[in-house]
DSSP file (Angstrom, degrees, kcal/mol; ACC not computed):
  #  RESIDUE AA STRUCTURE BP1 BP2  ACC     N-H-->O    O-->H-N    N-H-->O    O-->H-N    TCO  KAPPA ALPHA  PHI   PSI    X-CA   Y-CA   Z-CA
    1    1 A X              0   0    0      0, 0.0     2,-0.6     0, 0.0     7,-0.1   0.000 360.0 360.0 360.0 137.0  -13.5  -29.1   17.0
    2    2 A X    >   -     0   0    0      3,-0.3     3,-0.7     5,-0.1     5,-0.2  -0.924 360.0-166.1-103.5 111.9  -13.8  -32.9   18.0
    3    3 A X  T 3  S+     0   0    0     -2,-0.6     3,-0.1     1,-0.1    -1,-0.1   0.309  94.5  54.8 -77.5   6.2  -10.8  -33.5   20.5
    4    4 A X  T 3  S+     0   0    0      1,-0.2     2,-0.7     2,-0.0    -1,-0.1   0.552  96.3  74.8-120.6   0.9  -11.6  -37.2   19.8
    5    5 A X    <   -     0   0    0     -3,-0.7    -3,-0.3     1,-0.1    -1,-0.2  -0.911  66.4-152.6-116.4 123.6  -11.3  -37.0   15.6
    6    6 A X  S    S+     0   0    0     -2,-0.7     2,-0.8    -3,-0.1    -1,-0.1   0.164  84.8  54.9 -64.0  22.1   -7.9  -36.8   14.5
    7    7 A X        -     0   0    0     -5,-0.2     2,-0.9     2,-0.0    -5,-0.1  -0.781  68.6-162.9-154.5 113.9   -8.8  -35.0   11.3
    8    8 A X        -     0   0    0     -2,-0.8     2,-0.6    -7,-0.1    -2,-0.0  -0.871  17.6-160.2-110.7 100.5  -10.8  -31.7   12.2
    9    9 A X        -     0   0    0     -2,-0.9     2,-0.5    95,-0.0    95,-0.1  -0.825   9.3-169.3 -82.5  85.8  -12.3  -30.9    8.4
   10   10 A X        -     0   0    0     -2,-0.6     2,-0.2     2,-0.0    -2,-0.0  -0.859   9.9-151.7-103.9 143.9  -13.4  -27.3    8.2
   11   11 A X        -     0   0    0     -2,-0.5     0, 0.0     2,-0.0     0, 0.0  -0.550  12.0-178.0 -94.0 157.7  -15.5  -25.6    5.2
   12   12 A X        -     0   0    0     -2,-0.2     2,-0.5     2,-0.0    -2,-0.0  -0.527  15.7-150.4-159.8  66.9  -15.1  -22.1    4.3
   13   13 A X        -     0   0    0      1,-0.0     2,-0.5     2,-0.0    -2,-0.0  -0.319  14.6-161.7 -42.7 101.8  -17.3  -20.4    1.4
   14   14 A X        -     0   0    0     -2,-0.5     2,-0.6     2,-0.1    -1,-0.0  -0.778  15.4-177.8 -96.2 133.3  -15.3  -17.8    0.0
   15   15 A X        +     0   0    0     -2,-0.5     2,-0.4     0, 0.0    -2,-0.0  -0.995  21.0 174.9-125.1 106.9  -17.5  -15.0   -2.1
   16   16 A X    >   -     0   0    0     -2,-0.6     3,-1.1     1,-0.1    -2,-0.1  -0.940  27.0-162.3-136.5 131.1  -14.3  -12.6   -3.4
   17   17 A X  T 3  S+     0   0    0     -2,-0.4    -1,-0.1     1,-0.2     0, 0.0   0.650  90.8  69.5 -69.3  -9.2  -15.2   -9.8   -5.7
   18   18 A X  T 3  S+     0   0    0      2,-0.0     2,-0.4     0, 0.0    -1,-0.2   0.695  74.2  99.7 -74.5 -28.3  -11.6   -9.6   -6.6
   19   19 A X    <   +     0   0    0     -3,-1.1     2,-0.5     4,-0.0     6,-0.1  -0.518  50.7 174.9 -50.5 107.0  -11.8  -13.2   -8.4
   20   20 A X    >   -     0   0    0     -2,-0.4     3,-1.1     4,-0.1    70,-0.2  -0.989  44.6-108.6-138.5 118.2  -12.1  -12.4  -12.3
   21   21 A X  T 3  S+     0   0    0     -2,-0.5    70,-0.2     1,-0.3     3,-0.1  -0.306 112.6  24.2 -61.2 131.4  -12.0  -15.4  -15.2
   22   22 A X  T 3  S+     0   0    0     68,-1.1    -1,-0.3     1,-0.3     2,-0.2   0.477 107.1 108.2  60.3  25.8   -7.7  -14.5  -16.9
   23   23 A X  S <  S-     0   0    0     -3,-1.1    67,-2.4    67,-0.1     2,-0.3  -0.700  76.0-112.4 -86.9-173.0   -6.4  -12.8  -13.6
   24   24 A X        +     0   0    0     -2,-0.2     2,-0.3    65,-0.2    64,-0.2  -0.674  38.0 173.5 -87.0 128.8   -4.3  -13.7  -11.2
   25   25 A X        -     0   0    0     62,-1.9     2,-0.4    -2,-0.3    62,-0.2  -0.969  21.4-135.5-141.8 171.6   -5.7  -14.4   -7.7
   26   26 A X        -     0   0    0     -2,-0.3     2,-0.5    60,-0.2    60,-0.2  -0.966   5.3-158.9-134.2 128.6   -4.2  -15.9   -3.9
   27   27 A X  E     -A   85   0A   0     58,-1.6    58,-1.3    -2,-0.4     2,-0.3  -0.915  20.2-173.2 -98.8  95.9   -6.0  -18.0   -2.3
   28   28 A X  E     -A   84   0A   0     -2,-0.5     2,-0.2    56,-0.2    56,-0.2  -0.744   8.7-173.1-122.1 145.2   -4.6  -17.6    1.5
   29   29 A X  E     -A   83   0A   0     54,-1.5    54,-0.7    -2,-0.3     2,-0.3  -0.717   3.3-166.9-131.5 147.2   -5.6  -19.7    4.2
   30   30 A X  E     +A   82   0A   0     -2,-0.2     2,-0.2    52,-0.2    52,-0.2  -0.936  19.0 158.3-154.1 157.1   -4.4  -18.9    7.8
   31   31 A X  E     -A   81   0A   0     50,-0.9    50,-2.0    -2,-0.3     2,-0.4  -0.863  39.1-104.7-163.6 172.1   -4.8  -21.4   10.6
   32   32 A X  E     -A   80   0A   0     48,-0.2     2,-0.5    -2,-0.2    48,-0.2  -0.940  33.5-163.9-133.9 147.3   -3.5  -22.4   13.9
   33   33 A X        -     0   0    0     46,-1.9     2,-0.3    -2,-0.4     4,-0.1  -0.874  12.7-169.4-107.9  95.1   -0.9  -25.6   14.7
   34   34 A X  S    S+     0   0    0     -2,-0.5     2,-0.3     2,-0.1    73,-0.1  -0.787  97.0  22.1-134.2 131.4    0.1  -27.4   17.4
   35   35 A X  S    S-     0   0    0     -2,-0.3     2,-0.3     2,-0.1     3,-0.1   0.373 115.1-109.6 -21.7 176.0    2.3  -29.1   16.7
   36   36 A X        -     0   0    0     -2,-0.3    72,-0.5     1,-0.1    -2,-0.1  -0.781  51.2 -77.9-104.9 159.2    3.3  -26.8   13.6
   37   37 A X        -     0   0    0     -2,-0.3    71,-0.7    70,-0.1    -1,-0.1   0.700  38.3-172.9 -32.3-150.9    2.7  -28.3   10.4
   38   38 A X  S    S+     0   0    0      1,-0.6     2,-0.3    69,-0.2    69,-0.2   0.173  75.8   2.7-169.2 -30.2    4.9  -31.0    8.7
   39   39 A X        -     0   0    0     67,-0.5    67,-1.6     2,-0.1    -1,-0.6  -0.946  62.0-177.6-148.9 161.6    3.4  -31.4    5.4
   40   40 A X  E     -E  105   0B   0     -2,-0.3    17,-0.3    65,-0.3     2,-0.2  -0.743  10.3-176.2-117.9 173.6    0.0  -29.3    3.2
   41   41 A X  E     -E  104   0B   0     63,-0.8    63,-2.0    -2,-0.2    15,-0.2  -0.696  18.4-131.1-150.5 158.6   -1.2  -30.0   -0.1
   42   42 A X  E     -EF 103  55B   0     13,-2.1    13,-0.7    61,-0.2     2,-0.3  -0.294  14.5-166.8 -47.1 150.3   -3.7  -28.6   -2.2
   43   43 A X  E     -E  102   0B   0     59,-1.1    59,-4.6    11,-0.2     2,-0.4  -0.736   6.4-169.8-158.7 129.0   -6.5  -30.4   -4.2
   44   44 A X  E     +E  101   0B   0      9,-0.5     9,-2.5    57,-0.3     2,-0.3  -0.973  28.7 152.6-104.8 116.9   -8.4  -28.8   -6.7
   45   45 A X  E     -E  100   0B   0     55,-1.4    55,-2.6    -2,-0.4     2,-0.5  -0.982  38.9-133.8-153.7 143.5  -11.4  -31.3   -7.5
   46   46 A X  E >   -E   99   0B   0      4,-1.5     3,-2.9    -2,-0.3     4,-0.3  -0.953  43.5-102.6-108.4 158.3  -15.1  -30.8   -8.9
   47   47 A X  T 3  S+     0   0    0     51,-1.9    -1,-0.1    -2,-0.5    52,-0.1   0.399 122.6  69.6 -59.3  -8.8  -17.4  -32.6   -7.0
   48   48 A X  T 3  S-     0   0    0      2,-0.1    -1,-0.3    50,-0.1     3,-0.1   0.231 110.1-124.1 -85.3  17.6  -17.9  -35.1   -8.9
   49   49 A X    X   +     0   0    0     -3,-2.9     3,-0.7     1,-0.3     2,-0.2   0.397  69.3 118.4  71.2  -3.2  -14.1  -36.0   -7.9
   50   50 A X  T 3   +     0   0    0     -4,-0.3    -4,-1.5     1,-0.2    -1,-0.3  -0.542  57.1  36.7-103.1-168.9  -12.8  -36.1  -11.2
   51   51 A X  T 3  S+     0   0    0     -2,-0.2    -1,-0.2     1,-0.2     2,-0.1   0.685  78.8 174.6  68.8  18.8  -10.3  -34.1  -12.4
   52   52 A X    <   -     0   0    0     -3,-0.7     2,-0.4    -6,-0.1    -7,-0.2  -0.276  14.1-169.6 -57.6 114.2   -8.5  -33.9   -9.5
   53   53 A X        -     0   0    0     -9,-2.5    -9,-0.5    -3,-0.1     2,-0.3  -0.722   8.2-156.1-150.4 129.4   -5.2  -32.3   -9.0
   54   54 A X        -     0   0    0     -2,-0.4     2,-0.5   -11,-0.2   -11,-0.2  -0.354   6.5-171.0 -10.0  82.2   -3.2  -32.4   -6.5
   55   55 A X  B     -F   42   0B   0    -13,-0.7   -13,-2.1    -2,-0.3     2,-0.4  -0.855  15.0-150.4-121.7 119.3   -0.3  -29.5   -5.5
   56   56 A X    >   -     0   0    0     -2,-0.5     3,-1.7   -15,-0.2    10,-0.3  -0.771  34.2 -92.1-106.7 148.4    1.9  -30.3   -3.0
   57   57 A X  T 3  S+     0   0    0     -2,-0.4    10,-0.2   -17,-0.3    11,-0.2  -0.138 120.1  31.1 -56.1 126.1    3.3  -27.0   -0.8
   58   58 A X  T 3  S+     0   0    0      8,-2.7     2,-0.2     1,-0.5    -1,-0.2   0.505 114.2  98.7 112.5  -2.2    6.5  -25.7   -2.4
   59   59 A X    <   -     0   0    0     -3,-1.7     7,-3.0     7,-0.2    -1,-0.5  -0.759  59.1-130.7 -16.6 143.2    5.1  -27.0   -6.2
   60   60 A X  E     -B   65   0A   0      5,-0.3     2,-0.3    -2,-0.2     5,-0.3  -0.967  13.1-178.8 -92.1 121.3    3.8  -26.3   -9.0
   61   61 A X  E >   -B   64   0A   0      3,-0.7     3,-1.4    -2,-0.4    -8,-0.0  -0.986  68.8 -60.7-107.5 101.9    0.8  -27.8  -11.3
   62   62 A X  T 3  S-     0   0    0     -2,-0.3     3,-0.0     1,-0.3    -2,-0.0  -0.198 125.5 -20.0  82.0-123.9   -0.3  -26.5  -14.7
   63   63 A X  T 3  S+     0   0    0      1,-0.1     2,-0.9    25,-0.1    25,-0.8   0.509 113.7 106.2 -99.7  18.7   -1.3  -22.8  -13.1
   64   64 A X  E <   -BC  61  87A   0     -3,-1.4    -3,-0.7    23,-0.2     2,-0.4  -0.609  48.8-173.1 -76.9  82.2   -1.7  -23.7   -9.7
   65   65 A X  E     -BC  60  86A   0     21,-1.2    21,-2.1    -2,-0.9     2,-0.4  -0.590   3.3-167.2 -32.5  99.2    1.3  -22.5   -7.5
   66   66 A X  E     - C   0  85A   0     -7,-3.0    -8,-2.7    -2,-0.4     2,-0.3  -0.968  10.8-161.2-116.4 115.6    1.4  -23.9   -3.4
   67   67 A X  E     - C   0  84A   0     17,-1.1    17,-0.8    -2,-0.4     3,-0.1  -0.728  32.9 -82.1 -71.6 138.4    3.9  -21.9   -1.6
   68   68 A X        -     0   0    0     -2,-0.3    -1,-0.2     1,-0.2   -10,-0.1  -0.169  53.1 -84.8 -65.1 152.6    5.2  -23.4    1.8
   69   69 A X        -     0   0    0     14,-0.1     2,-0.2   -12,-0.1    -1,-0.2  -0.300  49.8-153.7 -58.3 116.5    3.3  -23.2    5.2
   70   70 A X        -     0   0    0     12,-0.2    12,-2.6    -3,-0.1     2,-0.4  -0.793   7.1-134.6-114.5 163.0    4.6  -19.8    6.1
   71   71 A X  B     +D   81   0A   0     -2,-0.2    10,-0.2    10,-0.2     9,-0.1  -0.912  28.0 176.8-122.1 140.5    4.6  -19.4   10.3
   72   72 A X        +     0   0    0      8,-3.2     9,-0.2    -2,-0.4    -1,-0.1   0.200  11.5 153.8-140.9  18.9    3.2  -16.2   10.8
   73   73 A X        +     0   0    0      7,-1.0     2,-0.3     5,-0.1     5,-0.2   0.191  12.4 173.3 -16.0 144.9    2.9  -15.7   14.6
   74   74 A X    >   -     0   0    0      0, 0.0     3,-1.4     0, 0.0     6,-0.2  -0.872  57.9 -57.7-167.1-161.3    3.0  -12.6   16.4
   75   75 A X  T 3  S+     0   0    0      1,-0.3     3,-0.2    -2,-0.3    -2,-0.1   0.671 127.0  28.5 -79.1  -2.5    2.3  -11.8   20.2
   76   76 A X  T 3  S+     0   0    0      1,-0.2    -1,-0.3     2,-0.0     3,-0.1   0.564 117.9  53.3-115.0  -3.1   -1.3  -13.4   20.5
   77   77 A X    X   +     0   0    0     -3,-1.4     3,-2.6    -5,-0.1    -5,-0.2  -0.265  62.7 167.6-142.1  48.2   -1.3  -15.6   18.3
   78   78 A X  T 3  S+     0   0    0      1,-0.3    -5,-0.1    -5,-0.2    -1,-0.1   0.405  76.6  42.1 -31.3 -17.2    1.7  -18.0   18.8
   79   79 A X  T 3  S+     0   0    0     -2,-0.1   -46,-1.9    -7,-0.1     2,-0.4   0.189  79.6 137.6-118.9  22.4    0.9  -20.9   16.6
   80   80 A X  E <   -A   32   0A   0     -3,-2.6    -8,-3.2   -48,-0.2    -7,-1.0  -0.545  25.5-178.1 -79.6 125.0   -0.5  -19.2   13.5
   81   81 A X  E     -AD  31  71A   0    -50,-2.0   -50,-0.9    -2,-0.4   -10,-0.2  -0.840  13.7-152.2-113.3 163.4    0.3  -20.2   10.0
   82   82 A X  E     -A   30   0A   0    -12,-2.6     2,-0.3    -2,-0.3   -12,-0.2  -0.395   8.3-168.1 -95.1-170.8   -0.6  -18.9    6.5
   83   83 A X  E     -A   29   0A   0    -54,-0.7   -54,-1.5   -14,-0.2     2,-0.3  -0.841   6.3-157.6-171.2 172.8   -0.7  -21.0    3.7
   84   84 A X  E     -AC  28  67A   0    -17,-0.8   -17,-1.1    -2,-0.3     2,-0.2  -0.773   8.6-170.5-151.4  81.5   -1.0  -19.6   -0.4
   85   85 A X  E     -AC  27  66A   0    -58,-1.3   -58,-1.6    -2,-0.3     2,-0.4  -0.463  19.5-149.3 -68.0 142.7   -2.2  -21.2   -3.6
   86   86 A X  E     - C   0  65A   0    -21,-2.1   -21,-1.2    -2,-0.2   -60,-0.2  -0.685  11.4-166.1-127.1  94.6   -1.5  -19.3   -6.2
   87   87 A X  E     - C   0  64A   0     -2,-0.4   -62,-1.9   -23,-0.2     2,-0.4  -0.511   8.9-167.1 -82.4 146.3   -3.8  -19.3   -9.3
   88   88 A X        +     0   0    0    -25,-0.8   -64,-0.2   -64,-0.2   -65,-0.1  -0.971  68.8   4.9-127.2 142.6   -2.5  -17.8  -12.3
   89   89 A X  S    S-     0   0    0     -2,-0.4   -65,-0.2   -67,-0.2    -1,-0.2   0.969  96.2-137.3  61.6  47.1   -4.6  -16.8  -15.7
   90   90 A X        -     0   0    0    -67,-2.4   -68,-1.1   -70,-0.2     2,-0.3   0.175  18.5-144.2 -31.9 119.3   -8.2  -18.0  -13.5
   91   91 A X     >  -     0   0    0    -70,-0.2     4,-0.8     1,-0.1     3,-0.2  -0.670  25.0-109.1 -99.1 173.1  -10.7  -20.1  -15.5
   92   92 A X  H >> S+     0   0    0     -2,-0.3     4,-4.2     1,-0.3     3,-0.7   0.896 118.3  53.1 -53.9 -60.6  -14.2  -20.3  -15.5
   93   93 A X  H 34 S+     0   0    0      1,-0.3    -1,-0.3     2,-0.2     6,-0.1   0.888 101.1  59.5 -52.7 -39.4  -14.0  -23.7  -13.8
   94   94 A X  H 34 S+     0   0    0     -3,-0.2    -1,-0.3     1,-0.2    -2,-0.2   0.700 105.2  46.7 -55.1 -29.7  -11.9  -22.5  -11.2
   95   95 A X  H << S+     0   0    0     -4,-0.8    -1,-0.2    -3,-0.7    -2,-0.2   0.591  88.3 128.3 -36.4 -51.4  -14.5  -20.1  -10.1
   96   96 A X     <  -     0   0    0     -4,-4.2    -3,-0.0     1,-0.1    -5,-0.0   0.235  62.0-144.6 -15.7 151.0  -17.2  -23.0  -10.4
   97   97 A X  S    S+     0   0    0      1,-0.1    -1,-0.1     3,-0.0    -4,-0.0   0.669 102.9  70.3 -96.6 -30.7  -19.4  -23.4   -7.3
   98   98 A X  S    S+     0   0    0    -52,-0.1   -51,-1.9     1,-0.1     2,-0.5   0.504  94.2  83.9 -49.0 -11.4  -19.0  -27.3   -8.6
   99   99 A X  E     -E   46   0B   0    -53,-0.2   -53,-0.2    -4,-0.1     2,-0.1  -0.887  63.2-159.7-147.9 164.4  -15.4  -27.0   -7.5
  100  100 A X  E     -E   45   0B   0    -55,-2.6   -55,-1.4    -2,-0.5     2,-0.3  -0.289  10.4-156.5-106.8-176.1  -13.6  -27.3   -4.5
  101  101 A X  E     -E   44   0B   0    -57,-0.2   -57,-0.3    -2,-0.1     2,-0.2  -0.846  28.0-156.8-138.3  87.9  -10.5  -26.0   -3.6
  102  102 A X  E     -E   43   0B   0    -59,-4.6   -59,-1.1    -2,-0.3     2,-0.3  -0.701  15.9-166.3 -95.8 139.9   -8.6  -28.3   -0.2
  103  103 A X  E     -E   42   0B   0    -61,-0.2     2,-0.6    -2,-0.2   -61,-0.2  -0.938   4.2-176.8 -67.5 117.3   -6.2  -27.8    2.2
  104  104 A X  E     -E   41   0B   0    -63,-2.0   -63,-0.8    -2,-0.3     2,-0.3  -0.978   8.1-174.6-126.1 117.6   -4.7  -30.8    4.1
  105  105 A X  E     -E   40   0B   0     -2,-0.6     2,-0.4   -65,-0.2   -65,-0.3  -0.761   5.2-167.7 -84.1 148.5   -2.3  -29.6    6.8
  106  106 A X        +     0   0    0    -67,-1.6   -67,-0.5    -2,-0.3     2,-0.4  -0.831   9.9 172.0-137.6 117.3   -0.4  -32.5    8.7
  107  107 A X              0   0    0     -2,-0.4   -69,-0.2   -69,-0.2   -70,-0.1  -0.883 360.0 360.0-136.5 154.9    1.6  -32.1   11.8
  108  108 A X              0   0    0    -71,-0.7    -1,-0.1   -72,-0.5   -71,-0.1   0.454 360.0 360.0 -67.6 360.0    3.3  -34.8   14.2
C-alpha cells in the first residue's frame, strides 16, 4: 500500500474448483474501508479491453448481478466490507484467463 497513491490497485488470481461452464457461481470480495465505501462497480473486460461491461453495485447486466457493499465488521475487524458479483448460467469466457473480473471501491 502507497500512502502517497490515491488509488491502491490490488490483483488477486482466483483458481476455484467450484467454477463450472452453466452454473451459478459468487464471486465475493472482502476488504477493509476507511472511510466506508460510497460507491463499487464491477467490470467484466478481456484484456484486450473490449467487451467491457460495466455493473454498478445494486444492478444488474445480462447475467451479472452486483449486490451492494455489505459492511461486515465484527470485533477485530471494524472496517470490513464484503462485496458479491453474482454470475449466473457461467460461460466459457467468463472462466477465460483472457478475462478480468474488477472491483472499484470509492469512499470520501
Amino acid at each position: 500500500v502507497d500512502p502517497e497513491d490515491e488509488r491502491d490497485n490490488t490483483t488477486v488470481t482466483i483458481c476455484d474448483t467450484r467454477l463450472c461452464e452453466g452454473e451459478d457461481y459468487d464471486l465475493v470480495v472482502q476488504f477493509d474501508s476507511n472511510p466506508e465505501p460510497s460507491a463499487a462497480e464491477w467490470s467484466i473486460r478481456n484484456n484486450d479491453r473490449r467487451g467491457k461491461t460495466a455493473v454498478r453495485e445494486g444492478n444488474r447486466r445480462r447475467t451479472y448481478d452486483a449486490e451492494y457493499v455489505e459492511n461486515i465488521k465484527d470485533r477485530w475487524n471494524h472496517d470490513r466490507y464484503e462485496a458479491r458479483m453474482k454470475f449466473e448460467n457461467i460461460q466459457r469466457e467468463d472462466m477465460s484467463k483472457d478475462t478480468e473480473h474488477l472491483l472499484e471501491v470509492t469512499n470520501e
